[in-house]
C-alpha positions in Angstrom: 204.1 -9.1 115.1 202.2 -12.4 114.9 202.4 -13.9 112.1 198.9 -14.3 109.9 197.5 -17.9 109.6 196.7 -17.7 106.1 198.6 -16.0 102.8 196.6 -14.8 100.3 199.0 -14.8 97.2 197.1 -12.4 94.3 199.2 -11.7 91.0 197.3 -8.8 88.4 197.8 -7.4 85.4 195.8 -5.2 83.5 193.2 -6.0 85.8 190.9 -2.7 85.9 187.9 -4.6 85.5 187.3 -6.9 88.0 190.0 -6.4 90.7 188.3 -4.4 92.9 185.3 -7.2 93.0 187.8 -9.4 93.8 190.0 -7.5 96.3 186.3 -6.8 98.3 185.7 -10.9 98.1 188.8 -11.5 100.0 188.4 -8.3 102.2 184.7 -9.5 103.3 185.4 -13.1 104.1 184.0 -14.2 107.6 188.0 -15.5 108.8 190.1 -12.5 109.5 193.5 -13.7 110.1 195.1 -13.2 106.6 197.5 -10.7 104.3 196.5 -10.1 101.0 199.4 -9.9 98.8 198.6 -8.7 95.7 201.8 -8.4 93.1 201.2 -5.7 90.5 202.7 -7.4 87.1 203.8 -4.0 85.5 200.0 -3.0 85.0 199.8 -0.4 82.0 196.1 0.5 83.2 194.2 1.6 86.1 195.2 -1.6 88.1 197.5 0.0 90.8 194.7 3.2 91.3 192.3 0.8 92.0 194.6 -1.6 94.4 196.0 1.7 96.4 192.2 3.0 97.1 191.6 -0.1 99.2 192.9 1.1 102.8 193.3 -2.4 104.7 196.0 -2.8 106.7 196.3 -6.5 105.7 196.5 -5.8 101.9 200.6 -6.1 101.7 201.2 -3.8 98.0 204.4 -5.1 95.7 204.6 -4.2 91.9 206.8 -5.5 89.4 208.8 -3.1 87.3 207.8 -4.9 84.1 205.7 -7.5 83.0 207.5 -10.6 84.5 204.3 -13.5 83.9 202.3 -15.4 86.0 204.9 -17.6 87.2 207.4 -15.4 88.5 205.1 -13.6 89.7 203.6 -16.4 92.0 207.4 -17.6 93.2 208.1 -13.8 94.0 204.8 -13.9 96.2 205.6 -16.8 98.1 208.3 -15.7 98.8 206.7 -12.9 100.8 204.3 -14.6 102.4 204.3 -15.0 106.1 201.4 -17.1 106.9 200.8 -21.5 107.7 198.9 -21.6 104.9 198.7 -20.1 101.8 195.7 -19.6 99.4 195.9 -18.2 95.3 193.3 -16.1 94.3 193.0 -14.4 90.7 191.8 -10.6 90.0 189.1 -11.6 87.9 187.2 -14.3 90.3 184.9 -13.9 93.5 186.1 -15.6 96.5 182.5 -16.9 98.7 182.0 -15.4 102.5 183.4 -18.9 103.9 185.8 -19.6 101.6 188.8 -19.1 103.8 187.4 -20.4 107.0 186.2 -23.7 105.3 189.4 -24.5 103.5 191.5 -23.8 106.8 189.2 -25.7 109.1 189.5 -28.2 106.4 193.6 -28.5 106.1 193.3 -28.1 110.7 191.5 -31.1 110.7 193.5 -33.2 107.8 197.0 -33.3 108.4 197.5 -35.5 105.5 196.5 -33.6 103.1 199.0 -30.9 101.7 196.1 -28.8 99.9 192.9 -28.6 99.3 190.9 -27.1 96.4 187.2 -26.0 95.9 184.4 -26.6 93.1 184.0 -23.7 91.3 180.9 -22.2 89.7 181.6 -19.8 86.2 180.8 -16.8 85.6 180.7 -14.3 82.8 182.6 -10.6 82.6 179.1 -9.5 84.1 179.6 -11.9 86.8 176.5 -13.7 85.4 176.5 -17.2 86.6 177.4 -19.5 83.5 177.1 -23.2 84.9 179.3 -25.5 86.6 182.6 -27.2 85.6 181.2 -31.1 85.7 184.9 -33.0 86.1 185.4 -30.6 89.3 182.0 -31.7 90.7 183.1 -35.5 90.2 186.5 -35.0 91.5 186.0 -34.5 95.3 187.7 -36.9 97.3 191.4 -37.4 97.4 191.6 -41.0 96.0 189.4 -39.8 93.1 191.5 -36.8 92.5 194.4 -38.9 92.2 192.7 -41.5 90.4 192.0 -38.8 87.3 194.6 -36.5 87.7 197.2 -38.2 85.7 194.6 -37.9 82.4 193.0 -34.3 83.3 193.2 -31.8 85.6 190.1 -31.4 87.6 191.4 -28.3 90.6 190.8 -24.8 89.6 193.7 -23.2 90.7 192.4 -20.1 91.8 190.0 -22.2 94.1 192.9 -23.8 96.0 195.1 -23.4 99.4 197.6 -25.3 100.2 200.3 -25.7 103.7 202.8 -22.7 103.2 205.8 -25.4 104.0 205.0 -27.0 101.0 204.8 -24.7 98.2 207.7 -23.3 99.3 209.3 -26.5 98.8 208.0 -27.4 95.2 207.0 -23.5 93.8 206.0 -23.1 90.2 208.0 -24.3 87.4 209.3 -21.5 84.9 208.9 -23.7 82.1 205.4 -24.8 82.1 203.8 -21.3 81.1 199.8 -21.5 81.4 200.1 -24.8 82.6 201.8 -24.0 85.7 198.8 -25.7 88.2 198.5 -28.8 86.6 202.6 -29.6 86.7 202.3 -28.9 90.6 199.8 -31.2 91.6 201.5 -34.1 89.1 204.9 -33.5 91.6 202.7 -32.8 94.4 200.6 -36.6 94.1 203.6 -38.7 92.5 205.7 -37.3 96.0 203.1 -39.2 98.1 201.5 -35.7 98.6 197.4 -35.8 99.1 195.3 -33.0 97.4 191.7 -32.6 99.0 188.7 -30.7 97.9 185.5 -29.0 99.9 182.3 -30.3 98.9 180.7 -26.4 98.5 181.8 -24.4 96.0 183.8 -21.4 97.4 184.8 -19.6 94.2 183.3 -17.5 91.0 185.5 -18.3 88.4 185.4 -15.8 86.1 185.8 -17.0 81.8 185.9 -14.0 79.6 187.5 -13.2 76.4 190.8 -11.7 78.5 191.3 -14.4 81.0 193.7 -17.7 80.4 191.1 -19.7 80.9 188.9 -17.8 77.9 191.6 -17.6 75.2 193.2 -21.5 76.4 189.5 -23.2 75.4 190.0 -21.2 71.8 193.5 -22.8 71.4 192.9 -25.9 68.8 194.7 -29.0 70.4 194.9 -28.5 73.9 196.1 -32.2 73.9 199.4 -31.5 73.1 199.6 -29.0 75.2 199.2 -31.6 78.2 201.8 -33.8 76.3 204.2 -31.2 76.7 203.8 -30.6 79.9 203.7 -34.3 81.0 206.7 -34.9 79.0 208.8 -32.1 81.2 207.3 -33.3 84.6 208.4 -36.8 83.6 211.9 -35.4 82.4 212.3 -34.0 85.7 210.7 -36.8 88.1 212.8 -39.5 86.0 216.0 -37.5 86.8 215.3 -37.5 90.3 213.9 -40.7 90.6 210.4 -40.4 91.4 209.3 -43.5 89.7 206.2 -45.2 91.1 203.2 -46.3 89.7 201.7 -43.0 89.6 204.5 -41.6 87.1 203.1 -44.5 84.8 200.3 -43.6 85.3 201.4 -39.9 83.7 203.5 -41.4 81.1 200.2 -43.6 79.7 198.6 -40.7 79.9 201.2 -38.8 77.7 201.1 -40.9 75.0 197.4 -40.6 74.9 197.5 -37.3 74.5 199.5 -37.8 71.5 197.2 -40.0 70.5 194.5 -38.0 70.9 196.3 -35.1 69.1 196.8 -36.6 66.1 193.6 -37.1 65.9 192.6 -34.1 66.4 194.6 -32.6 64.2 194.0 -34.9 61.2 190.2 -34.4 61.7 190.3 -30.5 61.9 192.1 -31.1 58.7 189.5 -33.1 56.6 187.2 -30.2 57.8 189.4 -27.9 56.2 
């Protein structure tokens, strides 16, 4: 059996909703050559029903026995997958017609870069179209993407695919929960690695009151959230080494954030 040229790596939980819109996305897209493997994260709801109605022969089926998170949910998919490339994809967005061919004719033509992501437009629960994320439409060539992504992280993750060989290699860190993306594509660029992006959008990305990205804009100082993440993927680059001007870059950065923290939290505190 040939192996596919492209992974599609899905994780779900609880994901009644909006996973058969997404499921028919991916299903629908105008390149063909791909398994769909979708990880059930110990689903209490209708989320498996839903997934076993689909008959594809390209949707691969795996199910956690208990809610194991995001990020060991991810590794466990990678492991399975089979294919040169490998593209994420969440059970609440809408993957666009092209989205596959564009970003694999993309990576074909650009060996040098290791992945490449997608503007995204929003959308509501009812799939209403919300606006557009302004930092993604900014960030689209890979020197710009470097440029900002020590201060902000400007790739949706669900938008992006990246060469098989190379998440393999780096995976997702266990210890950077809800954060996971933005800690890979810091040890991606500071390993010399280049991150591209389309110029179309390809992807719905879908902000409700259930999703990460709806409860993570409610959370008060996101700022020190990105300190603590920079501070472990400095740890760990430090330890092994990886010190160019990129990782100062990140470790400016860091203490901005704390800057920009305290701030934050002193001024929420007059309002008080």
């Amino acid at each position: 059996m040939n192996s596919p040229s492209i992974s599609i790596i899905l994780p779900a939980f609880n994901s009644e909703a909006f996973i058969a819109e997404a499921i028919r996305s991916i299903l629908n897209q105008t390149f063909t050559d791909f398994e769909l493997i979708i990880i059930n994260d110990g689903s209490t709801d209708r989320t498996a029903e839903i997934i076993l109605s689909f008959n594809d022969p390209r949707i691969h089926y795996h199910r956690n026995e208990k809610n194991s998170g995001l990020i060991y949910t991810l590794n466990k998919a990678i492991d399975l997958t089979n294919g040169t490339y490998i593209a994420r994809m969440d059970a609440d967005d809408i993957c666009l017609p092209d989205r596959l061919s564009m970003q694999k004719s993309f990576l074909d033509q650009n060996d040098d870069i290791a992945a490449v992501a997608a503007p995204v437009i929003f959308i509501d629960g009812a799939g209403k179209e919300t606006g557009v994320w302004e930092l993604d439409r900014k960030t689209i060539l890979p020197a710009r993407i470097k440029k900002v992504m020590p201060y902000e992280n400007c790739l949706a993750h669900p938008s992006v695919m990246i060469r098989g060989a190379v998440l393999k290699e780096f995976r997702y860190k266990v210890y950077q929960k809800n954060i996971e993306d933005y800690d890979l594509w810091l040890r991606l660029l500071n390993r010399g690695y280049a991150v591209g992006k389309t110029e179309m959008p390809l992807l719905l990305y879908r902000v409700h009151e259930a999703s990460v990205t709806g409860t993570s804009l409610k959370k008060k100082n996101f700022f020190f959230k990105h300190a603590s993440m920079k501070r472990k993927f400095l740890w760990q680059e430090l330890k092994n080494g990886q010190i160019n001007g990129f990782t100062i870059k990140v470790i400016v950065s860091f203490f901005l954030d704390l800057l920009k923290g305290t701030g934050k939290s002193v001024k929420s505190l007059f309002k008080s």
